[in-house]
C-alpha positions as CSV (number, residue, x, y, z in Angstrom):
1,X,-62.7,-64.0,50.2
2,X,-64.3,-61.2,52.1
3,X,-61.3,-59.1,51.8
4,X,-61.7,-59.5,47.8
5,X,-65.3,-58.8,48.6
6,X,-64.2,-55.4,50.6
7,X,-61.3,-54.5,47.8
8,X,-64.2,-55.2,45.2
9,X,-66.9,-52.5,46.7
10,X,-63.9,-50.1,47.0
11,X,-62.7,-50.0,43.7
12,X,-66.3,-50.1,42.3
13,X,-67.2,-46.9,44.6
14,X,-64.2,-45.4,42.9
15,X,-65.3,-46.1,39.7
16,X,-68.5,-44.5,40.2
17,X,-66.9,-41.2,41.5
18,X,-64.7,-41.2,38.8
19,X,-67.7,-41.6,36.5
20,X,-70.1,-39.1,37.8
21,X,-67.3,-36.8,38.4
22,X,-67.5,-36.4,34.4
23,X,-70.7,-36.0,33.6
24,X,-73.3,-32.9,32.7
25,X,-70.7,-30.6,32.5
26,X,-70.8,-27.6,30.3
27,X,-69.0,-25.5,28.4
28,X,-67.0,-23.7,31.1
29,X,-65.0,-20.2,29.8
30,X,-60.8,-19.9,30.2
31,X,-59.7,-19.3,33.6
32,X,-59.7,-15.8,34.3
33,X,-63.4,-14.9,34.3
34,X,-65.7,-15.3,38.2
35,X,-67.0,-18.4,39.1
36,X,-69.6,-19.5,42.0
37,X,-68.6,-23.0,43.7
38,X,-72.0,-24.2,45.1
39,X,-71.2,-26.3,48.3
40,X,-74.3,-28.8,48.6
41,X,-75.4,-29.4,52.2
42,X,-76.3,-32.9,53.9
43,X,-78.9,-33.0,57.0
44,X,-76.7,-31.8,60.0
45,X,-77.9,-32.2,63.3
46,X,-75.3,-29.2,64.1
47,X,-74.1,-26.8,66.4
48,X,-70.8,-28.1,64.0
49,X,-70.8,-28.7,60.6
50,X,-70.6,-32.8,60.6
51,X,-68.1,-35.3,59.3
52,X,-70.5,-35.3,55.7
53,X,-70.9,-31.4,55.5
54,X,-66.6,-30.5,56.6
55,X,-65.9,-33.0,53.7
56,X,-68.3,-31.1,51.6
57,X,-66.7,-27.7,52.1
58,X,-63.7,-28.9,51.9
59,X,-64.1,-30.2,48.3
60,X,-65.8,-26.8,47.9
61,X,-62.7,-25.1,48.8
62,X,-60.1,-27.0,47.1
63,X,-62.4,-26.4,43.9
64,X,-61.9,-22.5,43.8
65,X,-59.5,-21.5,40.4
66,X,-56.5,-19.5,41.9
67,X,-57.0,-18.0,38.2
68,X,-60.3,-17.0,39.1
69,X,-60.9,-13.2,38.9
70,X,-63.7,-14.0,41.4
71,X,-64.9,-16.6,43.2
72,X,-67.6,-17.3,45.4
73,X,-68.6,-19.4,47.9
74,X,-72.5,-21.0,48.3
75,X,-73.5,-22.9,50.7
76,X,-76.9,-25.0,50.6
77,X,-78.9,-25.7,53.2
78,X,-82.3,-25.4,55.7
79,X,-82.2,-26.9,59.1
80,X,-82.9,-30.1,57.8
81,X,-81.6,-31.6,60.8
82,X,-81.8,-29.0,63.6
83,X,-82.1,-26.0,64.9
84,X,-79.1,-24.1,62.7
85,X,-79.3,-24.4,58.4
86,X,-76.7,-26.6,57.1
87,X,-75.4,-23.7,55.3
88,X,-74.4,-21.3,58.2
89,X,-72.8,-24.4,59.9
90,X,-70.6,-25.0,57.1
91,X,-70.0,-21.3,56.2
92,X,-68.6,-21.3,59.7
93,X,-66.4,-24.4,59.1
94,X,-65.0,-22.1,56.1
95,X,-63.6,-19.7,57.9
96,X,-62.2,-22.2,60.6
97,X,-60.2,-23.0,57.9
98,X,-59.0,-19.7,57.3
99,X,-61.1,-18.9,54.0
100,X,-61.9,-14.8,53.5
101,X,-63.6,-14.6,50.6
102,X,-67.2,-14.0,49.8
103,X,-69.5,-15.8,51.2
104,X,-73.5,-16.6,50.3
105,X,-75.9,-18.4,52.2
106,X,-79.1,-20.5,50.9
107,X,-80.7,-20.8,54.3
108,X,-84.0,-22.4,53.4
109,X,-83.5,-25.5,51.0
110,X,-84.2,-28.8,52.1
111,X,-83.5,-31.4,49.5
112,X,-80.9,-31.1,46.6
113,X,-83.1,-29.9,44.0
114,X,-83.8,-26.6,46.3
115,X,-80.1,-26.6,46.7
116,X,-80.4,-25.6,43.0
117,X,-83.1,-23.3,42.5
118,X,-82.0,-21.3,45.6
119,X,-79.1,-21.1,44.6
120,X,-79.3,-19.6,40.7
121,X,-80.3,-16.2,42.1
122,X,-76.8,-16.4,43.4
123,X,-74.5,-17.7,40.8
124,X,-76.5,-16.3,37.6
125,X,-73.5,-13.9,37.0
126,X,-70.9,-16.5,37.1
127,X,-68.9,-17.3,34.2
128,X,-68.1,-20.7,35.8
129,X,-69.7,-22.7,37.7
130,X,-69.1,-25.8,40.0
131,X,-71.5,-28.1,42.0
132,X,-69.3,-29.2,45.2
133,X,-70.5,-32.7,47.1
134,X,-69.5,-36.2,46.8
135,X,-69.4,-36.4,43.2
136,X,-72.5,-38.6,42.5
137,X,-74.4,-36.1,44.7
138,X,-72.9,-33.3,42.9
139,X,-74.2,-35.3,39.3
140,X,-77.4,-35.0,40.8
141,X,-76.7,-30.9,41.7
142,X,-75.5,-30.7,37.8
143,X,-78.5,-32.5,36.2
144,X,-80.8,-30.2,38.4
145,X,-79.4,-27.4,37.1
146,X,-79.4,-28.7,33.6
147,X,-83.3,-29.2,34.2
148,X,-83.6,-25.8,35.3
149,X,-81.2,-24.0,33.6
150,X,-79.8,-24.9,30.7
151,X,-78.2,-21.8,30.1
152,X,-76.4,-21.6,33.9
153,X,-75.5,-25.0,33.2
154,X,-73.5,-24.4,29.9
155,X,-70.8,-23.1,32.7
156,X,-70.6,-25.6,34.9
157,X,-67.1,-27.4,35.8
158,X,-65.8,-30.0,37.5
159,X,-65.3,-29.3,40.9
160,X,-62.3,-31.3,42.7
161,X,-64.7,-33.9,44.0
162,X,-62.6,-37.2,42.9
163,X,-59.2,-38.2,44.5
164,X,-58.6,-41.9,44.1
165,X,-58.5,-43.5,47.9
166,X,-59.9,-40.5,49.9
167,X,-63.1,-41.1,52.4
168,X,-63.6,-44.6,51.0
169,X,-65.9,-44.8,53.5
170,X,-68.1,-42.1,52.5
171,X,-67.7,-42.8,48.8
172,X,-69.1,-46.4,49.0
173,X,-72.0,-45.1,51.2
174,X,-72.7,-42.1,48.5
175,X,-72.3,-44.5,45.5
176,X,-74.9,-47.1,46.8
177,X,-77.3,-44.1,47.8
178,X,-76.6,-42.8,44.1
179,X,-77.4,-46.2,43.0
180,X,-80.7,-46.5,44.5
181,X,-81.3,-43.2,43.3
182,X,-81.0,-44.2,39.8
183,X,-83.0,-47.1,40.2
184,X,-86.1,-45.1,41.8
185,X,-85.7,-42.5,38.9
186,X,-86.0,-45.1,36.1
187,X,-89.4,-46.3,37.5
C-alpha cells in the first residue's frame, strides 16, 4: 500500500512538471535569432552553489539553442541565505562546468518576482527568452513576467525543465510548494 502511495505522489509530481512546463509561453521567433536563459536562484546558504541552485543551472544550461546566434546566461539572486548572492554562486558553478559564454548577474533580488524585474533590463533585447528552475517555479517566473511585461513575455520558451524520472525528489517537493502557492493566491 505505501509503495502505491509513494508511486502515486511521483507520478502526480510528474504530471505537474509536465503541466507547468507548458504554460504562459509566448510567441518565441525561429531559431537563429539571441536569446537570454534567466536561471532563477533558491536561498543558498553558499560558499557553493547548493543541491537546489546546481540543478537550476544546469537546466539553465541544457536550455541554451545551439541555433542560437546569441545566448546569455542570468542568474537571479541576493544573499538570501548568506553572505554571497545566489547568483554569483551559481555563475561560479557555470563555469565549473566548463560554460564560456556571457554571463549576467542580478545580485540584489530576493523573492521570484524581483528575479523578474531585475532581470528585464538584461534580457529586453532578446529575441527569445526562457525562465530556467523547476518548472512550476519557472511558471511562476513566466507569469511574473507576463504581469510585467507582456511584451518580453511574447518571447518566452520553454526551457528544458521537464525530463520524466529526474530529481523525483525535488520535483515532489517543488510541486507541493507550487501547490500551496496556488492555493494562497486564489484567496
Amino acid at each position: 500500500m505505501a509503495a502505491a502511495a509513494a508511486v502515486g505522489v511521483l507520478v502526480w509530481a510528474e504530471m505537474v512538471h509536465r503541466r507547468a512546463s507548458r504554460r504562459a509561453l509566448g510567441h518565441a521567433p525561429a531559431p537563429g535569432g539571441s536569446e537570454a536563459v534567466v536561471v532563477l536562484g533558491y536561498r543558498d546558504a553558499g560558499p557553493r552553489a547548493n543541491f537546489v541552485n546546481r540543478y537550476r543551472v544546469r537546466v539553465g544550461l541544457r536550455s541554451q539553442s545551439p541555433h542560437a546566434s546569441e545566448s546569455v546566461l542570468v542568474m537571479c539572486g541576493g544573499a538570501v541565505g548568506g553572505l554571497v548572492p545566489e547568483a554569483e554562486l551559481m555563475a561560479r558553478y557555470a563555469r565549473a562546468r566548463g560554460h564560456t559564454g556571457p554571463i549576467l548577474l542580478d545580485t540584489d533580488s530576493r523573492t521570484t518576482a524581483e528575479n523578474i524585474r531585475n532581470a528585464i533590463p538584461l534580457i529586453a533585447g532578446a529575441d527569445t527568452i526562457r525562465i530556467a528552475s523547476n518548472a512550476p517555479h519557472a511558471l511562476v517566473g513566466r507569469e511574473c513576467l507576463w504581469e510585467m511585461r507582456p511584451d518580453l513575455a511574447a518571447r518566452l520558451a520553454r526551457a528544458d525543465d521537464d525530463r520524466l524520472g529526474e530529481a523525483p525528489i525535488l520535483k515532489v517537493a517543488a510541486a507541493i510548494i507550487a501547490m500551496r502557492h496556488r492555493r494562497r493566491s486564489a484567496r
